[in-house]
C-alpha positions as CSV (number, residue, x, y, z in Angstrom):
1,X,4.5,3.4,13.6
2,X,3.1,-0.1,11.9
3,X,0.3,-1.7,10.7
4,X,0.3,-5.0,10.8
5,X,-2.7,-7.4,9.8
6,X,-2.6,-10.7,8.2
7,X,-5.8,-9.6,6.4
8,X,-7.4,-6.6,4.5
9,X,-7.1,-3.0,5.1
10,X,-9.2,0.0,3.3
11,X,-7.6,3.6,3.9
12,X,-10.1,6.2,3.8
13,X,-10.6,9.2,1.5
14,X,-10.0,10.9,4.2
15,X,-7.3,9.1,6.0
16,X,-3.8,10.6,6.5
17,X,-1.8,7.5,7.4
18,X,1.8,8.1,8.7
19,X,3.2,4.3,9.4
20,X,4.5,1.3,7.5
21,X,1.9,-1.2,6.3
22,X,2.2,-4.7,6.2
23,X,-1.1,-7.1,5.6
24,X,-2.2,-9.1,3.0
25,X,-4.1,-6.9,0.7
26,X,-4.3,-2.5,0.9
27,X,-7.0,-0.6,-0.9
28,X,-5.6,3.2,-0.2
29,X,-7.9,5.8,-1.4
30,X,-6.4,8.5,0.9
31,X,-2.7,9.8,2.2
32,X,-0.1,7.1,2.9
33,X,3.0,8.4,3.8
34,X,5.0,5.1,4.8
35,X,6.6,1.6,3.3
36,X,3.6,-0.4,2.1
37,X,4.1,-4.6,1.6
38,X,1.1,-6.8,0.7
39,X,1.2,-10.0,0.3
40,X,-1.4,-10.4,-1.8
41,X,-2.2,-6.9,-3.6
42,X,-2.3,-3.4,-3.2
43,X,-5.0,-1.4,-4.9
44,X,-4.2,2.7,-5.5
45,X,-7.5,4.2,-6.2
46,X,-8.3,7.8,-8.3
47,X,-7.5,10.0,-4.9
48,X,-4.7,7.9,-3.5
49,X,-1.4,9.5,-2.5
50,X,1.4,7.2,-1.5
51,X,4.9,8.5,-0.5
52,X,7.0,5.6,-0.1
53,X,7.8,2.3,-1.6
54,X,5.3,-0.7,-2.1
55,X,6.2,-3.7,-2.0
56,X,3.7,-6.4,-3.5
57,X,3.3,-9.5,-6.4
58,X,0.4,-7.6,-7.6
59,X,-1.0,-4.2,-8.0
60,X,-3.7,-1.6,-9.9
61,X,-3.2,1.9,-9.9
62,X,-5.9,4.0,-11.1
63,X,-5.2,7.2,-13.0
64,X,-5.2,10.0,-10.9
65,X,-3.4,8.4,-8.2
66,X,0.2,9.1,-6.9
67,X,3.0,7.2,-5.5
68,X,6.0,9.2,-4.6
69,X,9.0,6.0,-4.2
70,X,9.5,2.4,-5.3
71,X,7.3,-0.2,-7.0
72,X,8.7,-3.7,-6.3
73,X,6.9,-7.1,-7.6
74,X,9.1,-9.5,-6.9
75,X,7.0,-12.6,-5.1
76,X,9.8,-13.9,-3.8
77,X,11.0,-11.3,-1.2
78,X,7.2,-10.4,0.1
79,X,6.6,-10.8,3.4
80,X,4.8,-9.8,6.3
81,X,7.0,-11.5,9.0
């Protein structure tokens, strides 16, 4: 599955996402199990769980959350097309 929005998506504390994600800005504060690419941002908050790699120029993990993969910030490969 994929997710695909050229704006902003919030994942619910209660959200068990099983897809790829690619939009402009995520704020996860439930499961993600999947790639995630923003253009823009991604935002991990305290109860986040991400199992994949993400993909983004910028990004804020609170403590408590957890990513299980890759952390890549390189602007110049980010896309959603």
């Amino acid at each position: 599955s994929e997710i695909t929005s050229d704006g902003n998506l919030t994942v619910g504390e209660n959200a068990r996402i099983k897809a790829e994600i690619k939009t402009s800005t995520v704020v996860v504060y439930g499961k993600v199990h999947g790639n995630l690419t923003a253009t823009d941002r991604v935002e991990l908050q305290a109860t986040a769980v991400v199992e994949g790699d993400i993909n983004t120029p910028r990004i804020a993990i609170l403590e408590g959350a957890r990513v299980t993969g890759e952390v890549r910030m390189d602007t110049a490969v980010v896309t959603t097309a």
